[in-house]
N, C-alpha and C positions, 0 to 999 in steps of 0.2 A: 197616132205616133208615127214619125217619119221612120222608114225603112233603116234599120241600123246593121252592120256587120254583127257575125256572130261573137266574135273579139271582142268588141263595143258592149253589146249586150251583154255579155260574159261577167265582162270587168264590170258593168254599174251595178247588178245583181248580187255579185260579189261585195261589193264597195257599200251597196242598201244593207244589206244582210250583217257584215261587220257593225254596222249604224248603227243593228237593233230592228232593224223592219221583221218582224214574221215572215217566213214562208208565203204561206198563204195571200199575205199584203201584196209582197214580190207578184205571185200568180196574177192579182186584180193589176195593179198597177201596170205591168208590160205587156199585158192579156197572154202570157203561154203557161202550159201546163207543170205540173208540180214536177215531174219529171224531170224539164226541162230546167227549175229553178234546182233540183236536187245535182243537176249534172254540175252546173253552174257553182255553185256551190263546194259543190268537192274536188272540181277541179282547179289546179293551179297554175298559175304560168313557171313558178322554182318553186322546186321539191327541197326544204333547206338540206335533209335526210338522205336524198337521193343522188347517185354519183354516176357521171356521164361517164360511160366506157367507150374506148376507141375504136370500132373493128378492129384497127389494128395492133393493138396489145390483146387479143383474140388471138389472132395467129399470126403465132410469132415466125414458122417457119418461111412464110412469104412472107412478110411484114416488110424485107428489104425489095423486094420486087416491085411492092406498091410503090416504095415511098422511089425510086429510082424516077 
């Protein structure tokens, strides 16, 4: 299997997984560790649940300093 970015691999492990592939399948199939298909897996590229905060609505009392 050609060298792929971690992104790449990420998302097809992801995308197999959705499919219906096993775990385990994923491990043979890309040859890396369960680990690696558990990270893959749990992680996401959007959290629909999760909300980007500003630094600067953190703090507000310099907040005009930055933004000047």
């Amino acid at each position: 299997m050609p060298q792929v970015s971690k992104v790449e691999l990420y998302a097809a492990i992801r995308r197999d997984h959705r499919a219906g592939i096993q775990m385990r399948e994923l491990e043979r199939k890309y040859n890396i560790s369960w680990r690696t298909v558990k990270k893959a897996v749990d992680s996401a590229i959007y959290c629909g649940s999760c909300e980007y905060v500003s630094a600067i609505t953190q703090l507000p009392e310099c907040g005009s300093a930055v933004r000047a």
